[in-house]
C-alpha positions in Angstrom: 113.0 114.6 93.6 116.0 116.8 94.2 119.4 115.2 92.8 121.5 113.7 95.0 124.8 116.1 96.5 127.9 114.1 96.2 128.2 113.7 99.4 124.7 112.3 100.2 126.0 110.1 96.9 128.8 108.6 98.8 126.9 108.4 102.4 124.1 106.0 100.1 126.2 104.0 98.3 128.7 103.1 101.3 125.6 102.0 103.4 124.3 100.0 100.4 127.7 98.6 99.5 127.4 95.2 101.0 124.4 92.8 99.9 123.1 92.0 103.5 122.3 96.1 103.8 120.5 95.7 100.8 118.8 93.1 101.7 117.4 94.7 104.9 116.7 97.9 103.0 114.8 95.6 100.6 112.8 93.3 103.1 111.6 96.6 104.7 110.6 98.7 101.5 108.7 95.6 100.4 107.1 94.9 104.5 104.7 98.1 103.2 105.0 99.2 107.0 107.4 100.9 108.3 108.4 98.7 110.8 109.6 95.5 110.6 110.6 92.6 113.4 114.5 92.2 113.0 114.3 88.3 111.8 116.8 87.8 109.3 117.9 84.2 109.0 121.3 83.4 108.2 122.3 82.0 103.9 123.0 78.5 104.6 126.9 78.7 104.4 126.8 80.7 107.7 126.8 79.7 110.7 123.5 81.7 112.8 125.8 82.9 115.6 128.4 84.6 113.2 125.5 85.8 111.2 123.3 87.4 113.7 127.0 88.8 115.5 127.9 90.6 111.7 124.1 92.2 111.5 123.9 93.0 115.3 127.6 94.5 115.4 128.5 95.7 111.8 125.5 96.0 109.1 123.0 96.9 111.4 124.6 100.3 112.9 126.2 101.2 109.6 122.4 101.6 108.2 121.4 103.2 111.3 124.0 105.9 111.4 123.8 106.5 107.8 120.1 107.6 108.0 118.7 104.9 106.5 117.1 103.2 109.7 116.2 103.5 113.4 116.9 100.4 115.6 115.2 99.6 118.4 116.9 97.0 120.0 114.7 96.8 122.9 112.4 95.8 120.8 114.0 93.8 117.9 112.2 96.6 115.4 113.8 98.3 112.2 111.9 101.9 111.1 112.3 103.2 107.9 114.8 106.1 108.5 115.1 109.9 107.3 117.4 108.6 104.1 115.0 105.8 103.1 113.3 106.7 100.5 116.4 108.3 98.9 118.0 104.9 99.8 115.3 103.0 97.5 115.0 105.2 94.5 118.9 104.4 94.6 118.3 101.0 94.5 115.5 101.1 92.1 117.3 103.0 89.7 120.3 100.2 89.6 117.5 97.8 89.5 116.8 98.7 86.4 119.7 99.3 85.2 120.8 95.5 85.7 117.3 94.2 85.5 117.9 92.4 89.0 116.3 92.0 92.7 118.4 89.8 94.0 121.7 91.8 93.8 
């Protein structure tokens, strides 16, 4: 795999800088398809409306226009996007780095 440019770097790691983007990135890497149903449930300390408004508005579109994912909203479907893949060796290699899934 070809290194990373710094700017491809700080694109990544902005995307991936808040654990509900990781989380998506994570629930579709481990779907094994490349399309997934966008059917998150809210953690239990949020309410569902402000949840589904901070993925729909915020977390959602910042994964899309980084590459990462395509969004089909007519359809409620997540693709992988052209930056996947680089997106989850990112992940994978601070995965084992800190030995954690959940992170």
């Amino acid at each position: 795999m070809k290194p990373y440019s710094p700017e491809e770097l700080d694109v990544l790691l902005e995307a991936l800088s808040h654990h509900h983007r990781r989380q998506i990135i994570l629930r579709l890497e481990e779907a094994d398809k490349d399309t997934i149903k966008f059917e998150f449930k809210p953690p239990k300390e949020q309410q569902q409306v402000d949840w589904h408004i901070r993925l729909y508005h915020h977390h959602v579109p910042k994964l899309e226009s980084a590459g990462l994912i395509k969004w089909n909203k007519q359809n409620a479907t997540l693709t992988v996007g052209d930056r996947f893949d680089r997106a989850v060796t990112l992940l994978e290699a601070i995965h084992e780095e800190y030995d954690e899934r959940e992170f």
